[in-house]
C-alpha positions as CSV (number, residue, x, y, z in Angstrom):
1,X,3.7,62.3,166.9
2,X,4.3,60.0,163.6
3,X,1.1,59.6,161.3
4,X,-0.1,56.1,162.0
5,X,-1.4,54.4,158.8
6,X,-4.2,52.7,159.3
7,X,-5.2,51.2,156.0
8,X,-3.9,47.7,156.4
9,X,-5.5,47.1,159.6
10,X,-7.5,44.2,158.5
11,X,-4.4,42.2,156.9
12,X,-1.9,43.1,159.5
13,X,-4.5,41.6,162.2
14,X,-4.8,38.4,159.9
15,X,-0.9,38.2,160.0
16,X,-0.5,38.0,163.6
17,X,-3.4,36.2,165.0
18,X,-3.5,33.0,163.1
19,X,-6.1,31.5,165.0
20,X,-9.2,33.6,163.5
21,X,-9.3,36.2,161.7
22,X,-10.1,40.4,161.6
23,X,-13.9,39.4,160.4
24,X,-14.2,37.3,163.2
25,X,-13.2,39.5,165.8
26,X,-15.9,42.1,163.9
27,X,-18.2,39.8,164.5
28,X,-18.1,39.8,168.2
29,X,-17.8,43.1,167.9
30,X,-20.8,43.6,166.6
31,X,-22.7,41.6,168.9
32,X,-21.4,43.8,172.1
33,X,-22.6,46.7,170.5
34,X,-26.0,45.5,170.3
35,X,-25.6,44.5,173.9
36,X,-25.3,47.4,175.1
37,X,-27.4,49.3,173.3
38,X,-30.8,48.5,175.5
39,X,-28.2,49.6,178.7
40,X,-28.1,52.4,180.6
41,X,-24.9,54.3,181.5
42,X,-24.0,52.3,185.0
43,X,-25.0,49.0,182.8
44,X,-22.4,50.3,180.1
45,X,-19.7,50.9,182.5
46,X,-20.1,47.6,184.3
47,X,-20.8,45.4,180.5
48,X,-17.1,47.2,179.5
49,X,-15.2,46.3,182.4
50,X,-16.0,42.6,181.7
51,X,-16.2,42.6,178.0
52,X,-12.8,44.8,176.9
53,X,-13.0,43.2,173.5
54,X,-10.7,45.8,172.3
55,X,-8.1,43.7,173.8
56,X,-7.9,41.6,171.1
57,X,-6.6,44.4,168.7
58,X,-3.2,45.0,171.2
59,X,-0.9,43.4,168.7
60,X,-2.1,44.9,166.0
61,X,-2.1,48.2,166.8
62,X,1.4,47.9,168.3
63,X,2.5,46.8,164.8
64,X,1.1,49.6,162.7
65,X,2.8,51.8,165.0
66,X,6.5,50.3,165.5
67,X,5.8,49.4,169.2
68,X,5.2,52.9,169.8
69,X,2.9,55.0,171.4
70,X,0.8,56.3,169.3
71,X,0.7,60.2,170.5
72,X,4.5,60.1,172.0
73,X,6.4,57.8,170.1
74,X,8.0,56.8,173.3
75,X,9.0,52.8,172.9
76,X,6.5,50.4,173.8
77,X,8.9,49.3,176.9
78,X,8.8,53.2,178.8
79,X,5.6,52.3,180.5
80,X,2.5,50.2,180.6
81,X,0.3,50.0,177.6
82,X,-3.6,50.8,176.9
83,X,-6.1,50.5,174.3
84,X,-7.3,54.1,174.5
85,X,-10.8,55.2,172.8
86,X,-9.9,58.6,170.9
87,X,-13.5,59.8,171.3
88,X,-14.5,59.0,174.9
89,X,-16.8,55.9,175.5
90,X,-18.6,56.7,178.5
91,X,-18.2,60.7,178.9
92,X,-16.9,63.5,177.0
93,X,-16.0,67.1,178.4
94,X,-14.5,69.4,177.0
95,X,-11.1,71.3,177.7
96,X,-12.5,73.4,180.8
97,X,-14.4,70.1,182.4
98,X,-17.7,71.1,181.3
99,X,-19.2,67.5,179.6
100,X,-21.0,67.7,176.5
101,X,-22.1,63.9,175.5
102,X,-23.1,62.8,179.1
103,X,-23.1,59.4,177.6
104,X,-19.9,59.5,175.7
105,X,-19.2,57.9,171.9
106,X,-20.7,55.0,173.9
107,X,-21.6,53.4,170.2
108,X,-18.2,53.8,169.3
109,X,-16.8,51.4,172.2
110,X,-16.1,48.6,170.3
111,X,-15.3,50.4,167.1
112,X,-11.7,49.3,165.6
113,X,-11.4,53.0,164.1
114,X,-11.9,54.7,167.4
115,X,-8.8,52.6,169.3
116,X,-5.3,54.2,170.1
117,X,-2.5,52.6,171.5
118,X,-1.5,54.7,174.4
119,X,1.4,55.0,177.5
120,X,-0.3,55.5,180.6
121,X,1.4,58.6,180.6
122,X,-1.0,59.7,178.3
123,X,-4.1,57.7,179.3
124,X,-4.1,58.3,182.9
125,X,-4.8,61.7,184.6
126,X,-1.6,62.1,186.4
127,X,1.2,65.3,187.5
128,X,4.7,65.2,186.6
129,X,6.5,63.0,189.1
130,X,9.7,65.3,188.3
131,X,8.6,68.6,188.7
132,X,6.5,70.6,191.7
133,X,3.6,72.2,189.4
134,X,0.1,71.3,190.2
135,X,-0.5,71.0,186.1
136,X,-2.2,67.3,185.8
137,X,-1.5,65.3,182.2
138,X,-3.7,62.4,180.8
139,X,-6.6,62.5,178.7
140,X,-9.0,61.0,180.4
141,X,-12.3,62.2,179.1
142,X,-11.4,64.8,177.5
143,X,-12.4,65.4,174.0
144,X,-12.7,69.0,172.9
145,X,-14.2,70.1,170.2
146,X,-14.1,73.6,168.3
147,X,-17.0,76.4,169.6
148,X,-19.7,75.8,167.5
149,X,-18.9,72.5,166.1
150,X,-21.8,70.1,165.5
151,X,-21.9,67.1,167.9
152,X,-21.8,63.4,166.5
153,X,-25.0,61.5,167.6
154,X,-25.8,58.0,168.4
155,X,-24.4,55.1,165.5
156,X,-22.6,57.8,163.5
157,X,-19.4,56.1,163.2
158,X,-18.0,58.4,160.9
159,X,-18.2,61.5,163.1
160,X,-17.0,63.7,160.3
161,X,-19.5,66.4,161.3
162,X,-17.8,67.5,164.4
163,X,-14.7,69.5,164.8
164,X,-12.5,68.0,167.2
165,X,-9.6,69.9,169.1
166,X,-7.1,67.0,169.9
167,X,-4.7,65.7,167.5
168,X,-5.7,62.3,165.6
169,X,-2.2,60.2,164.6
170,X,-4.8,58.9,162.1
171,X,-4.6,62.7,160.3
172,X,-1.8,63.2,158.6
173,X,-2.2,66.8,158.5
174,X,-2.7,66.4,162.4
175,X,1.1,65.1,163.2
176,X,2.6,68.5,161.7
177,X,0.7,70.8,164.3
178,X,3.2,70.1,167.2
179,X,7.1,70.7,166.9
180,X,10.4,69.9,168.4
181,X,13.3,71.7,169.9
182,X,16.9,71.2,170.8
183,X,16.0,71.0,174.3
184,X,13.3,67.8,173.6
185,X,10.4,70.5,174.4
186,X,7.3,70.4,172.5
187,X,5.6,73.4,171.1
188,X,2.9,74.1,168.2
189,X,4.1,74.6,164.8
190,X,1.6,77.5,164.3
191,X,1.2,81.0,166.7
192,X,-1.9,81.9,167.2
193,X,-1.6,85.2,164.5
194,X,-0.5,82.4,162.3
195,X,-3.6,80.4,162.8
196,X,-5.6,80.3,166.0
197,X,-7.2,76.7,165.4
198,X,-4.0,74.7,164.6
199,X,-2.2,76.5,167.4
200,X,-5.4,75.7,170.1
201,X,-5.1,71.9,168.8
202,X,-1.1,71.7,169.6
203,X,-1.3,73.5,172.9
204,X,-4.5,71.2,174.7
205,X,-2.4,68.1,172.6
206,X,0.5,68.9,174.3
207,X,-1.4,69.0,177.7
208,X,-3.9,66.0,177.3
209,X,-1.7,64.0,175.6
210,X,1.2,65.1,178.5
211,X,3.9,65.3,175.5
212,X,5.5,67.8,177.7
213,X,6.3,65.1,180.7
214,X,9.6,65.6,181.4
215,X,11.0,62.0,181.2
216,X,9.7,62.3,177.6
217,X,11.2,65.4,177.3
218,X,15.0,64.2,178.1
219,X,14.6,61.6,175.3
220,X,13.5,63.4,173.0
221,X,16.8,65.9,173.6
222,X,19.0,62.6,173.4
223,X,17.3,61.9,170.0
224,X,18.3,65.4,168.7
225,X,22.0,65.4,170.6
226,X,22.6,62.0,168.5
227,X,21.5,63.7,165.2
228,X,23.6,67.1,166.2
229,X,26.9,64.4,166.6
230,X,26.0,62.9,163.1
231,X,26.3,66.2,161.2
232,X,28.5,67.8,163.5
233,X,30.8,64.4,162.9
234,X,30.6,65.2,159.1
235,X,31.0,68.4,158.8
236,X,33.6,68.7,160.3
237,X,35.4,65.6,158.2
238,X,34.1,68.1,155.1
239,X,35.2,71.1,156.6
240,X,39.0,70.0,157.9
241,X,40.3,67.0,156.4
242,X,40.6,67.8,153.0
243,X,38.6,65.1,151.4
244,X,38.3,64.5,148.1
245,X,35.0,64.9,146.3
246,X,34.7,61.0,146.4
247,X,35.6,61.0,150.4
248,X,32.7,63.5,150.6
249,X,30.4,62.2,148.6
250,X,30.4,59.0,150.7
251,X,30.8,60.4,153.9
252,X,27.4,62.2,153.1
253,X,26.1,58.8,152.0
254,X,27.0,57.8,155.4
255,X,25.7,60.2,157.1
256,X,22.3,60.0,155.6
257,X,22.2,56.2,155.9
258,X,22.4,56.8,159.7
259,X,19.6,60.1,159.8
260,X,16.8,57.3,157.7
261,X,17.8,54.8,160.1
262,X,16.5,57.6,162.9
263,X,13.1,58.1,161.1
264,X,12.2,54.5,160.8
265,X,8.9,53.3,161.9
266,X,10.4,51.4,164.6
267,X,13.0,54.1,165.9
268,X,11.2,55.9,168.8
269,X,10.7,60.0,168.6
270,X,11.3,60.3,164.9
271,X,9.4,63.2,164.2
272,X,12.3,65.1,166.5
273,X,14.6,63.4,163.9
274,X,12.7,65.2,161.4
275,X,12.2,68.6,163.3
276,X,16.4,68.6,163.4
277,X,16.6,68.1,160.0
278,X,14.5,71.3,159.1
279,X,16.1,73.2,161.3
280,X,19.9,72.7,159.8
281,X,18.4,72.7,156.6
282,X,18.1,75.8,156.8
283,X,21.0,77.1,157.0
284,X,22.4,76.5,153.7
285,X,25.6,78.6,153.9
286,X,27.1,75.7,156.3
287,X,24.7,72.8,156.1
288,X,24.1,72.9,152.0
289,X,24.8,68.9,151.4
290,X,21.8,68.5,153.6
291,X,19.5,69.8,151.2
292,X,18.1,66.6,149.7
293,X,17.5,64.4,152.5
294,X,13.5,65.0,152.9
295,X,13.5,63.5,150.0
296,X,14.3,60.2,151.3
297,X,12.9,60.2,155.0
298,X,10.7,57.4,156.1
């Protein structure tokens, strides 16, 4: 999961839909929110399903994320593609099923700040296709929140007073709770001894937001195979050809050229990209020329 910037919202709607403008589609907005404030629950449901303003914002959420998902980074042509409310619109429950805002963040239902653009994979309640566990992925309605947290109430559209327990690609801090492996698996960055919170908000990410499916899970392990060749390539020119220090220099040059290329915005699973790049970092005694890249990442 890449952190999604959000901050030029307004002006990279205005750049892609020529015929009105960000304000304007506010507007409207606005004026379904106070239609559906007089409604009832089964009047809400019904009012959505033929009012899905949200649509409108498809192109400009794709753009801030790369044509990406915005919780998998899986490219925007693995599966279909949904506007997904990050706080539930009609029901919330939390991580065992049990609900706790029967109506949902039914205020924030036309609320740009509240949209996610989402695979199916993760917006649908679904099993793994590819394996014979009964474990079901999707978010749904699902929106934990940490025992004891305050809930938000009606037309706060902040929400700043609850704590929630699934990632936000909004959060910076969010994105560096989950990790990658060799193998493409997921797993949070933090053990529970190391801090029980950030380690509960990986594990029901990696569940609601299905991270673990396995088709995901084989790209992700061909993103970090083609970043193990890159090194591997140049290492071993370092290693056993006998460069000189200018062949070296350049053939590092060329091997970071192609590692940024891997993290940009565009480039599916880049955060696995990144996780690689820790991990060989570390080993200075045989990877020591790597020590600078972070530094120019995207």
């Amino acid at each position: 999961m890449r952190h999604i910037d959000i901050s030029d919202f307004e002006e990279t709607f205005n750049k892609l839909n020529t015929g009105t403008t960000f304000k304007n589609w506010l507007d409207v907005a606005n004026q379904h929110l106070e239609n559906i404030k007089p409604l009832d629950a089964k009047g809400r449901s019904e009012y959505w399903s033929k009012n899905n303003h949200w649509r409108g914002l498809y192109t400009t959420l794709s753009e801030l994320s790369g044509h990406k998902c915005w919780y998998s980074e899986s490219p925007e042509n693995s599966s279909e593609w949904e506007i997904e409310h990050y706080r539930p619109k009609a029901q919330s429950k939390d991580e065992n099923g049990v609900v706790i805002r029967d109506d949902g963040y039914w205020w924030l239902s036309f609320h740009w700040k509240n949209f996610r653009l989402a695979g199916s994979l993760v917006n649908k309640l679904r099993k793994d296709r590819f394996e014979n566990g009964l474990e079901v992925y999707g978010k749904g309605n699902y929106f934990p929140l940490i025992q004891d947290s305050l809930i938000a109430q009606p037309e706060d559209f902040i929400c700043n007073c609850e704590s929630p327990l699934l990632i936000d690609p909004i959060n910076p801090s969010d994105v560096t709770l989950i990790s990658f492996d060799s193998n493409g698996d997921v797993y949070p960055t933090y053990s529970e001894e190391e801090n029980i919170i950030n380690n509960k908000k990986a594990v029901l990410s990696i569940k609601f937001y299905g991270l673990d499916h396995t088709p995901i899970q084989r790209s992700r392990n061909k993103i970090w195979q083609k970043c193990e060749t890159i090194i591997e390539t140049t290492n071993n020119f370092i290693k056993h050809h006998k460069p000189t220090q200018l062949q070296i220099n350049s053939k590092i040059s060329e091997c970071y050229v192609e590692l940024v290329n891997l993290t940009k915005k565009t480039e599916p699973y880049t955060m696995v990209v990144k996780c690689f790049i820790k991990e060989k970092s570390k080993d200075k005694d045989n990877y020591p020329w790597l020590e600078n890249i972070n530094a120019v990442l995207q």
